[in-house]
N, C-alpha and C positions, 0 to 999 in steps of 0.2 A: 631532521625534525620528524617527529612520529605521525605527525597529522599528513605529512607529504607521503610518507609509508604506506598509513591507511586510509587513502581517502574516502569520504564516507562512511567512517566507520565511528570514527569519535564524534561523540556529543558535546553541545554545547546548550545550559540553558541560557534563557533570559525571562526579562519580566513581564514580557509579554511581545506579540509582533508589533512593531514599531518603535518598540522601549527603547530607552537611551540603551541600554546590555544589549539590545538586537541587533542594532546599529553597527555599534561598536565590536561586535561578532563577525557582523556581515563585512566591513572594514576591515577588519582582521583577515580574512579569507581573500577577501580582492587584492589586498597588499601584500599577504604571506604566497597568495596562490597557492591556495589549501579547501580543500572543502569537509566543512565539517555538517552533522546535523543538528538545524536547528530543534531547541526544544521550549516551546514558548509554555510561558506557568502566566498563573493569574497574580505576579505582585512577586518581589524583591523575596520576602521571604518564603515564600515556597519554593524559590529556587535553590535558595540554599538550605534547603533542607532535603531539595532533589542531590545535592551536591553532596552532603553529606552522608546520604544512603547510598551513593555510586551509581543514582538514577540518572546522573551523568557527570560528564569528565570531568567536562573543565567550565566556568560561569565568568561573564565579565561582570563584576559586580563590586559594590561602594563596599570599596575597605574598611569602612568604619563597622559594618554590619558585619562584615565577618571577619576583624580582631578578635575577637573573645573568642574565637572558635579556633583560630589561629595560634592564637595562646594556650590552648586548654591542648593543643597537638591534635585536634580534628581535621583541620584545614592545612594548606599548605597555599601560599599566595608567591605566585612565579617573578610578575613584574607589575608596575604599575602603568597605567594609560595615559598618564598624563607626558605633556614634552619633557619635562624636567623632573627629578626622583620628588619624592613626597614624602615633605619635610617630617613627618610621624613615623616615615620607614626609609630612612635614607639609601639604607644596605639593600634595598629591594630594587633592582633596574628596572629602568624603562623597556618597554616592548618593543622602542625603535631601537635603543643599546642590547637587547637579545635578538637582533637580526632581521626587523621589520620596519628598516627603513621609513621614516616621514609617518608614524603611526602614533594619531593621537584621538585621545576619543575622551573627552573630559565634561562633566555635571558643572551647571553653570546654573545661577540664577542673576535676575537684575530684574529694576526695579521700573516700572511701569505707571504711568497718569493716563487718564483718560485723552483722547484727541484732541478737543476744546478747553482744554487747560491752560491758562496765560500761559507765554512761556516765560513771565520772570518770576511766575511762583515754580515751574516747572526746573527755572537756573536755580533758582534757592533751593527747593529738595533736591537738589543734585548734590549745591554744595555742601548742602549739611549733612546728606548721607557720604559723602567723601571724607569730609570731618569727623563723623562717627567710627569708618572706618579706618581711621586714621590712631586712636585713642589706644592706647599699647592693650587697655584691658579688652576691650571687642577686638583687638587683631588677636591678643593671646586665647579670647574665647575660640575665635575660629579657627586658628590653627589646631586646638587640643582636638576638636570636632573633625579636623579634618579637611576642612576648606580653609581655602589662601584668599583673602578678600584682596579684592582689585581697585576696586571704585575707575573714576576716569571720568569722562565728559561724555554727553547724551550723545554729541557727534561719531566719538570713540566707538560708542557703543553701536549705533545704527551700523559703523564698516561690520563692526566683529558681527552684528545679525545679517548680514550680507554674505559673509563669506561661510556663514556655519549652514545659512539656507541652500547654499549653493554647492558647497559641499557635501553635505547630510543627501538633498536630491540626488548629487550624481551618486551616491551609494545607493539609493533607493532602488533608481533608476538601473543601474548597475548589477543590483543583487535581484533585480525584477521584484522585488516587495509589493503585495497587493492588498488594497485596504482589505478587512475582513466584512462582509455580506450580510 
């Protein structure tokens, strides 16, 4: 691997320090056992615009945002971050199937009520956003975008915000990340 060649020497941006790309960088380093330099921008696309001028190497960044760039043969996208290939780029491996082991670093949103919310209006907006996403035309929206809708249960969902807090921390912790001043 080149980055084990030159350590310190290859760049990597992101979207800024803390960004989900930062993260997922710093992740990438602790598990490749690689060190590269960070290059924090202010926002997703001025990184790949750093990326495309060869103001640096390599960017963890949403493939949807830099398809067209990929297509046009500016870009070049190695593997994908998620556990499993990504159903828009099948032929593209995962990062743990190019030699990095248990590496996964994946954009995620879910959906949130205030704390004093009954919880059988709180069971019914569950159910029905699981039924929405359930509907072949919102799954076929979100796969062309790019995202794999999950839905599941509030329960589901509290483990998976447990183990990503706990996670993300010990990379934090880890990569010594310091809030900014």
């Amino acid at each position: 691997m080149l980055a084990k060649a030159r350590p310190g020497q290859i760049t990597f941006g992101s979207a800024g320090i803390g960004s989900g790309s930062h993260l997922g960088g710093e992740l990438f380093q602790l598990l490749a056992g690689v060190n590269l330099v960070h290059v924090p921008y202010k926002g997703s696309a001025l990184v790949t615009t750093a990326l495309l001028s060869g103001e640096v190497a390599v960017a963890f960044s949403n493939p949807t945002s830099s398809l067209p760039h990929v297509k046009a043969g500016r870009l070049r996208m190695v593997a994908v971050t998620t556990r499993e290939r990504w159903p828009l780029l099948p032929q593209l491996p995962t990062i743990a199937e190019s030699g990095v082991p248990g590496f996964e670093s994946i954009v995620w949103y879910a959906m949130f009520a205030p704390a004093g919310t009954p919880p059988d209006i709180t069971r019914q907006l569950n159910a029905e956003i699981n039924r929405i996403l359930q509907q072949p035309d919102a799954r076929e929206h979100f796969l062309r975008i790019g995202m794999v809708p999950v839905g599941g249960t509030m329960e589901a969902l509290g483990e998976f915000l447990k183990i990503e807090i706990a996670r993300w921390a010990k990379v934090v912790k880890e990569a010594g990340i310091k809030p900014i001043e």
